[in-house]
C-alpha positions in Angstrom: 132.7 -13.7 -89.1 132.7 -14.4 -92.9 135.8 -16.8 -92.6 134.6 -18.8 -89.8 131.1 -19.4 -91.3 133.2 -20.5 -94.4 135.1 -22.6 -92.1 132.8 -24.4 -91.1 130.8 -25.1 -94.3 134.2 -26.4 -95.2 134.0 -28.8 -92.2 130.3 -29.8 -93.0 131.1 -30.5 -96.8 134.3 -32.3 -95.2 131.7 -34.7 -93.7 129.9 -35.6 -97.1 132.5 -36.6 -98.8 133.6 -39.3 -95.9 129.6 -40.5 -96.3 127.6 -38.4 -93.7 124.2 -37.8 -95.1 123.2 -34.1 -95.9 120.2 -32.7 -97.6 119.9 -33.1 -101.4 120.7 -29.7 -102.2 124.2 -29.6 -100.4 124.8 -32.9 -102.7 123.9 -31.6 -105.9 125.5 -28.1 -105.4 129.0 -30.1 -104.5 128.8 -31.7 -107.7 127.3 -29.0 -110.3 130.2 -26.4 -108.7 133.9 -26.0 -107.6 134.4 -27.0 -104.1 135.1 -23.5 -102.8 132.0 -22.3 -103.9 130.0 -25.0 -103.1 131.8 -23.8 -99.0 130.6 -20.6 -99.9 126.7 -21.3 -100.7 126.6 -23.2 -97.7 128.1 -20.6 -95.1 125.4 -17.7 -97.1 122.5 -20.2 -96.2 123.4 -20.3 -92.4 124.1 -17.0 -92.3 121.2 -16.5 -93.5 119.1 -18.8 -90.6 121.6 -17.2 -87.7 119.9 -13.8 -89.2 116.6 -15.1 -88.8 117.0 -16.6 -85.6 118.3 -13.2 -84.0 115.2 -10.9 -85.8 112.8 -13.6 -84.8 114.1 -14.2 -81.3 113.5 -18.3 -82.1 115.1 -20.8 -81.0 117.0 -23.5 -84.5 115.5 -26.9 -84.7 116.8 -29.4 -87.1 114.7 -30.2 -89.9 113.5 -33.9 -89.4 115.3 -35.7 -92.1 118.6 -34.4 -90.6 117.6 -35.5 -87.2 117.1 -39.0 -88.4 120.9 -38.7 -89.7 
């Protein structure tokens, strides 16, 4: 589960740098850190909302600045 969620942080930080808007954070962090960790952060943070999701019993919704993107 831990190399797919790293996988795919990978593919979303993959996106920025061809010029797909992401949050600030996700900007910053890629350039205060190494790539791979940068991957890393980002795959702990939606772990992290797929955890909350499943104790909560919700349902995600896209913060609004990201469904503008």
């Amino acid at each position: 589960m831990r190399t797919l969620l790293i996988v795919g942080a990978t593919s979303i930080l993959k996106q920025a740098r061809r010029g797909v808007k992401l949050p600030g954070w996700v900007i910053s962090l890629m350039a205060r850190r190494p790539y791979k960790v940068a991957a890393v952060a980002l795959a702990n943070k939606i772990a992290r909302t797929i955890w909350a999701l499943l104790v909560k019993g919700g349902t995600y919704q896209a913060p609004a600045t990201m469904a503008r993107a």
